[in-house]
Every structure is written in structure tokens, then in C-alpha cells.
N, C-alpha and C positions, 0 to 999 in steps of 0.2 A: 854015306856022306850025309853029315846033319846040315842044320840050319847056319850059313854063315853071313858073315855082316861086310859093308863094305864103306866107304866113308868118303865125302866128296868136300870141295873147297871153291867155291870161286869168293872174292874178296872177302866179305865180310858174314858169309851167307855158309852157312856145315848143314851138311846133310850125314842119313844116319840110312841105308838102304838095306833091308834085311831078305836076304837070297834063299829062297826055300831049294829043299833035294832036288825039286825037281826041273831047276832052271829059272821059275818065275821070280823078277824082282817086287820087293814093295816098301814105297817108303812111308818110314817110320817118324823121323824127325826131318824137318827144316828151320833150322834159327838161324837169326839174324843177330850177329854180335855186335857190339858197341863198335866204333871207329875208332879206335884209340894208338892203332899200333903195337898191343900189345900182345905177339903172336903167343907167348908161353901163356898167357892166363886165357888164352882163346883155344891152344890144348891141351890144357888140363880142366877145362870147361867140358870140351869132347870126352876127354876119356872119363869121367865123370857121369854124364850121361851116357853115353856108351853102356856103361856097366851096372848102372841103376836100372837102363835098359832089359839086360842080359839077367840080370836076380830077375826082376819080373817076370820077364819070360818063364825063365825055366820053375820060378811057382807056379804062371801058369800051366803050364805042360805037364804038370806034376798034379793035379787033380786029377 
């Protein structure tokens, strides 16, 4: 079992929490998006970062 992600919502507020093998959480990202209403540009904001996320990582892990 690798490293898996998990993602949280309260109003306006996306979190990004990155779950190590061994149980421990640790968060990554906390943003605060505009009030606008606009739930699709809020995730595709997420998956966005998410995965810019996720490249990084695994450059890192790869030194």
C-alpha cells in the first residue's frame, strides 16, 4: 500500500490530506476559494492542484 490522498470540503475552504502506508495523516494544502458560487471552477481548481501536487511528489520520491 503507497501513498494515498484524500480531499475535504467545508464551504469555501478544500483541503488536500496526504495519507502515508503507514496510517499517519498530513496536510498538504488548505485554500480558501473565492465566494462566487461557482462549484465547477472550484473543482477543477482541486483537481488541478491535486495533480501538480502528485508530479511533485513523485519527482520527489524519485531522487
Amino acid at each position: 500500500m503507497g501513498i494515498s490522498f484524500k480531499s475535504a470540503r467545508e464551504n469555501n475552504i478544500i483541503g488536500l490530506t496526504m495519507i502515508y502506508p503507514d496510517g499517519h495523516p498530513r496536510t498538504v494544502l488548505m485554500a480558501e476559494l473565492p465566494i462566487d458560487g461557482d462549484w465547477r471552477a472550484d473543482v477543477d481548481f482541486f483537481d488541478e492542484v491535486e495533480n501538480a501536487y502528485k508530479k511533485r511528489l513523485r519527482r520527489a520520491l524519485r531522487r
